[in-house]
C-alpha positions in Angstrom: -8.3 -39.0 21.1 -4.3 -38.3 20.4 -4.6 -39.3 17.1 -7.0 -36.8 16.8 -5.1 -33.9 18.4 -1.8 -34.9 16.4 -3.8 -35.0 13.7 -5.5 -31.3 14.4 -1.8 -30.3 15.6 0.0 -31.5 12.0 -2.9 -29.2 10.0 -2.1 -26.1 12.2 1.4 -26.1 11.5 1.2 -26.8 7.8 -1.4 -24.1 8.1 1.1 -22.0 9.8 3.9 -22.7 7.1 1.7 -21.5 4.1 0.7 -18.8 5.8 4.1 -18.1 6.0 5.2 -18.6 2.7 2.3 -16.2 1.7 3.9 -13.6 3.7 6.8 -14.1 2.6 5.9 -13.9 -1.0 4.0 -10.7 -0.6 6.8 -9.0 1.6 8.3 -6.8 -1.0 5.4 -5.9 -3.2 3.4 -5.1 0.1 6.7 -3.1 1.6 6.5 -1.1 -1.7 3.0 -0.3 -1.8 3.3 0.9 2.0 6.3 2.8 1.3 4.3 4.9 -1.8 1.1 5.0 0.0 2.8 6.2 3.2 6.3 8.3 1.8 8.8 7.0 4.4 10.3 3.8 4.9 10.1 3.8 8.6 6.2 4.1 8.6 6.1 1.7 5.6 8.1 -1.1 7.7 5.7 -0.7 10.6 2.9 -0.8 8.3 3.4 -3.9 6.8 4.8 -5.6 10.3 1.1 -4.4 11.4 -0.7 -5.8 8.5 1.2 -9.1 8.9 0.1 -9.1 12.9 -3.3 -8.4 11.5 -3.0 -11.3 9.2 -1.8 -14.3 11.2 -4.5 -13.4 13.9 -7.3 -13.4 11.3 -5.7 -16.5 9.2 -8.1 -18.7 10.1 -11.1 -17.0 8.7 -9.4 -17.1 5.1 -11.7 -19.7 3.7 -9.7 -19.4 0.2 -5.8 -19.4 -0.1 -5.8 -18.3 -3.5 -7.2 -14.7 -2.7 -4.8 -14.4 -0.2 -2.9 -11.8 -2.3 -6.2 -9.1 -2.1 -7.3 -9.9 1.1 -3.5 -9.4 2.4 -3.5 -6.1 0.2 -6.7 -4.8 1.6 -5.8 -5.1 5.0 -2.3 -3.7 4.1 -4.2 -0.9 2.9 -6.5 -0.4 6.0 -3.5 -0.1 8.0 -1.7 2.7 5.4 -4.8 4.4 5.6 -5.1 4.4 9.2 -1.1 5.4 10.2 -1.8 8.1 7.6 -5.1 9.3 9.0 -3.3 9.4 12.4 0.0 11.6 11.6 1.2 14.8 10.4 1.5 14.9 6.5 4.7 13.7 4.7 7.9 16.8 6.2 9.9 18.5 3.4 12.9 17.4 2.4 15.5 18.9 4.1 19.3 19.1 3.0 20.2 17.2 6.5 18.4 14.1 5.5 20.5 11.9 3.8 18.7 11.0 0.9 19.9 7.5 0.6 18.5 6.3 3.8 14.6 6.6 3.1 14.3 5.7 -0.9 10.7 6.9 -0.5 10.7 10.1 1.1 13.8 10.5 -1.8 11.3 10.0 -4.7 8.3 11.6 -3.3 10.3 14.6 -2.2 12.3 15.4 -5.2 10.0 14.0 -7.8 7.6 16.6 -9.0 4.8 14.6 -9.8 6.0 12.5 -6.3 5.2 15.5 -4.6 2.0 15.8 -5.8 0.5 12.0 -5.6 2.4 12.6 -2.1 0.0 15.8 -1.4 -3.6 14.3 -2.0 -5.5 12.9 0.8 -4.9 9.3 1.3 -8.3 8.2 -0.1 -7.3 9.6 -3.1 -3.6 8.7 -3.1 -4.3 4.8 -2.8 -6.6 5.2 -5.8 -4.2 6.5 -7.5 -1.3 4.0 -6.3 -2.9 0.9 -7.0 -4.1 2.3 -10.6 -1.0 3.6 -11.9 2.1 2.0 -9.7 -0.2 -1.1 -9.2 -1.7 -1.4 -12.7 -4.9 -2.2 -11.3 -8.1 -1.9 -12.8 -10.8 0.2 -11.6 -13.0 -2.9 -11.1 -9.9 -4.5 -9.1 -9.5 -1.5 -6.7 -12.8 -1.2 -6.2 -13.1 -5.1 -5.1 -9.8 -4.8 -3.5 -11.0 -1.6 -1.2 -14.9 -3.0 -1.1 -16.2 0.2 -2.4 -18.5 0.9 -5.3 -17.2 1.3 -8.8 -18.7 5.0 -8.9 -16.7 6.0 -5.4 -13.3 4.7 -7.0 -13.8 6.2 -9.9 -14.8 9.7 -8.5 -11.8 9.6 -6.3 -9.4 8.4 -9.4 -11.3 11.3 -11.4 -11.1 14.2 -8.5 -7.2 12.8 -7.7 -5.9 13.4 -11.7 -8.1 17.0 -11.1 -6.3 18.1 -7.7 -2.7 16.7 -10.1 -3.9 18.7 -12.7 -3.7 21.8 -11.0 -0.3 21.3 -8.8 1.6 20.5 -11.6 2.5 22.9 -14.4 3.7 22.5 -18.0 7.2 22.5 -16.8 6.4 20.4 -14.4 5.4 17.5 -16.4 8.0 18.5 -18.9 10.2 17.3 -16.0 8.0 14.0 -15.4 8.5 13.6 -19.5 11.4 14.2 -20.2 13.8 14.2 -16.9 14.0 18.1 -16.9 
């Protein structure tokens, strides 16, 4: 019967130290993601520290390492869309906020076309994310956020519609060309 528990005892900490590893791995792409998804570093930081919580307690249900990476990103996403569903939208930029402490609320505040992705709802805005800052294909987000193909690709096309009509032709002369 000991072996048996030392032997159920060595698979849950080598369990434990790839799921570690995984998390470790995924730390900065995931911290990104939040950060654009969410426009402020704080929120972004809690995010993922939530989605990892969420992660080691359903570990065990992960019946295939190797898609770790989408089923870590979907729940990553879950919690984005949650925090955002739950708070006031992104604040102005304001001269007394020192720019170089949030990188995100930097970009998506004094970007043009930051503002806008920054200005959809967040079903749009994580269409829109994992397409174009992602690369992701429309088949990928649509498995990654278990929707249909048709509901990902009405949100991509009704997000690029709402861009259309916040920015003007100076504004993405700006996005083009730097101003």
């Amino acid at each position: 019967m000991e072996d048996k528990l030392s032997v159920d005892e060595s698979l849950e900490a080598r369990s434990r130290d790839v799921l570690a590893t995984l998390c470790h791995r995924k730390a900065r792409s995931a911290f990104g993601l939040a950060g654009y998804l969410l426009g402020d570093r704080a929120e972004a930081e809690d995010a993922v520290q939530d989605a990892v919580e969420r992660v080691v307690r359903a570990w065990p249900q992960l019946k295939d390492e190797a898609k770790f990476d989408g089923w870590f990103d979907r729940i990553l996403v879950n919690v984005c869309r949650d925090r955002a569903r739950h708070r006031p939208q992104i604040r102005a930029y304001t001269e007394v906020d020192s720019p170089s402490e949030d990188p995100f609320r930097t970009i998506l505040e004094r970007d043009v076309l930051g503002r806008a992705i920054a200005s959809l709802p967040i079903d749009q805005r994580v269409v829109v994310v994992l397409r174009f800052w992602r690369d992701m294909s429309l088949e990928q987000i649509a498995d990654l956020l278990d929707l249909p193909i048709g509901t990902v690709k009405s949100r991509l096309h009704y997000s690029l519609e709402s861009l259309r009509g916040k920015l003007t032709l100076d504004d993405l002369q700006e996005v083009w060309y730097g101003g």
